[in-house]
C-alpha distance (Angstrom), angle and dihedral (degrees) to the residues before:
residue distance angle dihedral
X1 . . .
X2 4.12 . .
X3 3.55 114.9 .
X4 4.10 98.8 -121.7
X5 3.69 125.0 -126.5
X6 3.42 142.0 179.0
X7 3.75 137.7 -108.0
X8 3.68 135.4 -174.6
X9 4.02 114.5 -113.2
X10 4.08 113.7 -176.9
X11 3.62 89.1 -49.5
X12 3.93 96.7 -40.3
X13 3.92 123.5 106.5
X14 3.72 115.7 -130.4
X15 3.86 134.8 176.2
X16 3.75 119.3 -111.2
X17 3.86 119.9 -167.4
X18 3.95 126.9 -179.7
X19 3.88 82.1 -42.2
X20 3.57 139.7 -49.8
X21 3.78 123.4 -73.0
X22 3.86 97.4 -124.5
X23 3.63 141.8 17.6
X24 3.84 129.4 -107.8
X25 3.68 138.3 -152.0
X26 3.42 129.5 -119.3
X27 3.77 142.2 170.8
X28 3.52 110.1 -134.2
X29 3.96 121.9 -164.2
X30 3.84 119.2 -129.0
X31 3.59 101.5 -97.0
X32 3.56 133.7 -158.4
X33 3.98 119.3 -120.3
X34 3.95 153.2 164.4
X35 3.46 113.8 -114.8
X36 3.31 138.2 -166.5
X37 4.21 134.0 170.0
X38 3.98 133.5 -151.7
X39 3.90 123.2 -178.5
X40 3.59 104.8 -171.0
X41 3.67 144.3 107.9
X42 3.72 92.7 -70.3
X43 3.73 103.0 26.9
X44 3.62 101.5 161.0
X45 3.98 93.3 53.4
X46 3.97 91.2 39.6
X47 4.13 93.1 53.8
X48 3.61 85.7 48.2
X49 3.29 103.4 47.7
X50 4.42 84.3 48.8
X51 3.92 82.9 54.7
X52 3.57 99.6 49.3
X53 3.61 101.1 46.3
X54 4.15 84.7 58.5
X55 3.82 101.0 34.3
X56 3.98 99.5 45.2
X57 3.93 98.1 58.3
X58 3.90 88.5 53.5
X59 3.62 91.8 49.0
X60 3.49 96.1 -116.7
X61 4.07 96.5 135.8
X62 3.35 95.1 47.5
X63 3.52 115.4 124.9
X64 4.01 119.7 -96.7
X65 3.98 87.5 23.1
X66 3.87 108.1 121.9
X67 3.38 104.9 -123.8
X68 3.60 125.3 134.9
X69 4.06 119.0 -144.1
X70 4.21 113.1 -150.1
X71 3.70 125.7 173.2
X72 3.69 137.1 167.2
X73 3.80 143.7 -177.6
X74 4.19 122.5 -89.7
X75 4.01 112.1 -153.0
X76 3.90 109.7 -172.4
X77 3.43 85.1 -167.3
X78 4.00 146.5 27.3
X79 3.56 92.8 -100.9
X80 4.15 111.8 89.3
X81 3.77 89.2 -126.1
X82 3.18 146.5 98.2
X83 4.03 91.4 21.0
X84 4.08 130.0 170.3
X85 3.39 113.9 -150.2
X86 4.06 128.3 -144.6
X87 3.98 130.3 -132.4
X88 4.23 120.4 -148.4
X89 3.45 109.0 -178.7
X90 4.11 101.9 -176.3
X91 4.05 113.6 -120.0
X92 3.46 136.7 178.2
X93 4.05 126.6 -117.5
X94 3.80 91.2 -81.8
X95 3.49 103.9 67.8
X96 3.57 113.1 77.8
X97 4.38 134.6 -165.6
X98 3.43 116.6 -66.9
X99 3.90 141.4 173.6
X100 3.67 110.1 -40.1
X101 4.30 81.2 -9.8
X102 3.23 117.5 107.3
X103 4.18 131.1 172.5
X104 3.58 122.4 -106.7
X105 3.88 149.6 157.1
X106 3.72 132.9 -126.6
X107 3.57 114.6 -141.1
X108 4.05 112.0 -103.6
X109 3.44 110.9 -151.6
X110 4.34 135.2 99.7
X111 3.21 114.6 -38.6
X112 3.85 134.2 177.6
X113 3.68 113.6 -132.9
X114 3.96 138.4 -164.8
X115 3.41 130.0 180.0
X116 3.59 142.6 -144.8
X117 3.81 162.3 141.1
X118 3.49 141.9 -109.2
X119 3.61 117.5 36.1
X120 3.90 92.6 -125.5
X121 3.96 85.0 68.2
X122 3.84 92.4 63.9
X123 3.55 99.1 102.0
X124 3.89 95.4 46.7
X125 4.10 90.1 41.7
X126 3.73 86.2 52.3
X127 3.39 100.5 52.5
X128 3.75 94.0 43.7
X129 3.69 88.0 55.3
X130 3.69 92.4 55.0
X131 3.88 88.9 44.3
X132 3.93 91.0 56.2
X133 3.72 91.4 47.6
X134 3.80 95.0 48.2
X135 4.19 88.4 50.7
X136 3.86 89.9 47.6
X137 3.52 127.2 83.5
X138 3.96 90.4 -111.5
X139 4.13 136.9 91.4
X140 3.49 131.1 -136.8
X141 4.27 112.3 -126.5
X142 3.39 80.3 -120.2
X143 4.14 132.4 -132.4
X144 3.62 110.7 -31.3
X145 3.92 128.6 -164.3
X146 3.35 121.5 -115.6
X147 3.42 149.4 -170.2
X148 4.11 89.3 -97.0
X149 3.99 97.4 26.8
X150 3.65 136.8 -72.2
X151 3.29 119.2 -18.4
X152 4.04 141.2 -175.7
X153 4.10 128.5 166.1
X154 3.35 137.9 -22.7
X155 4.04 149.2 -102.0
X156 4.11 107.3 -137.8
X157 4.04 109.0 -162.6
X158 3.71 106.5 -137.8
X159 3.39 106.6 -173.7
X160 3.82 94.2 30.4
X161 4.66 84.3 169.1
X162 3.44 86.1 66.3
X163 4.31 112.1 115.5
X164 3.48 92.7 -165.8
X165 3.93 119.5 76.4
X166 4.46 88.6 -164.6
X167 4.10 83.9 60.4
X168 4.04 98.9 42.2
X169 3.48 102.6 112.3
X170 4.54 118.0 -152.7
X171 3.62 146.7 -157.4
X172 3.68 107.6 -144.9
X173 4.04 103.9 -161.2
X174 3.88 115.6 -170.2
X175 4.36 109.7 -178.2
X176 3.64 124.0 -112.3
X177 3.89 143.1 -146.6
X178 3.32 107.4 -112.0
C-alpha cells in the first residue's frame, strides 16, 4: 500500500497517494516567470541547479514565499532522447533578466491536471494523464516548437523543501483547446 502524504490545496490539506485516480481541469492564468534551459546529460539537475543559484540569494525558495516552481522537457528532435529540460520559476514585475535568467510567460489557458507523488511514478502519472485526456471530451493544443525543441506541458514541484525525491509531490499540467 502507498505511504500517504500530504499536499497543500488553496489552503485545504488533502491526501495524495501514488497519484490521483482522475484528472481535473483548471484554468490557469498566464504567469510571469524566470527561466532558464540545460540540454545535457542530466538536464533536469543542470536547469535546476542554473535556477537555484539565481532564485536562493533573492529569497525566492525560501519556505512560505509564494512562488511556484514549473519545468518541462525540450526534445530537439522526434526521438525521446537526448532531451534538455527548462525551469520557470513564477516572479512578479520586479524581478528582472539576469545571467543565464531570462523573463518569460506560461501560457494561461485550460488545462487538464493530475497529480502525484514520488518522482519514480512520473512516467506512469504521465501516461495516465494523457489516457484521461484522450477518454474525455477535450484536446490537447498539441506539441509546439520551441526555441529548444518540441515541447508540451509541464511538471510543477509542490513541495519543492522536500529532501526526499519518493515524497515530492507534482502537478502534471498538459494544455487544452478551449
Amino acid at each position: 500500500m502507498p505511504q500517504t502524504v500530504y499536499a497543500r490545496e488553496k489552503g485545504n490539506v488533502r491526501k495524495v497517494n501514488e497519484f490521483d485516480r482522475y484528472g481535473r481541469l483548471e484554468k490557469l492564468r498566464t504567469m510571469r516567470a524566470a527561466y532558464t534551459h540545460a540540454f545535457s546529460e542530466t538536464p533536469e539537475e543542470d536547469a535546476w541547479r542554473k535556477m537555484e543559484a539565481w532564485a536562493k540569494p533573492k529569497g525566492l525558495l525560501e519556505e512560505g514565499v509564494r512562488t511556484r516552481v514549473f519545468g518541462r522537457n525540450t526534445y530537439p528532435t522526434d526521438n525521446p532522447e537526448p532531451h534538455g529540460y527548462e525551469f520557470f520559476l513564477t516572479v512578479g514585475t520586479d524581478i528582472e533578466p539576469e545571467g543565464d535568467i531570462e523573463i518569460r510567460e506560461i501560457p494561461g489557458g485550460l488545462y487538464a491536471v493530475l497529480r502525484f507523488k514520488d518522482l519514480s511514478n512520473i512516467r506512469k502519472a504521465w501516461e495516465h494523464l494523457w489516457k484521461w485526456i484522450k477518454e474525455s471530451e477535450y484536446e490537447h493544443i498539441g506539441w509546439r516548437k520551441g526555441e529548444h525543441g518540441w515541447c508540451n506541458g509541464f511538471e510543477e514541484h509542490l513541495n519543492l523543501l522536500e529532501a526526499s525525491p519518493n515524497q515530492w509531490i507534482f502537478d502534471l499540467w498538459v494544455q487544452l483547446k478551449e
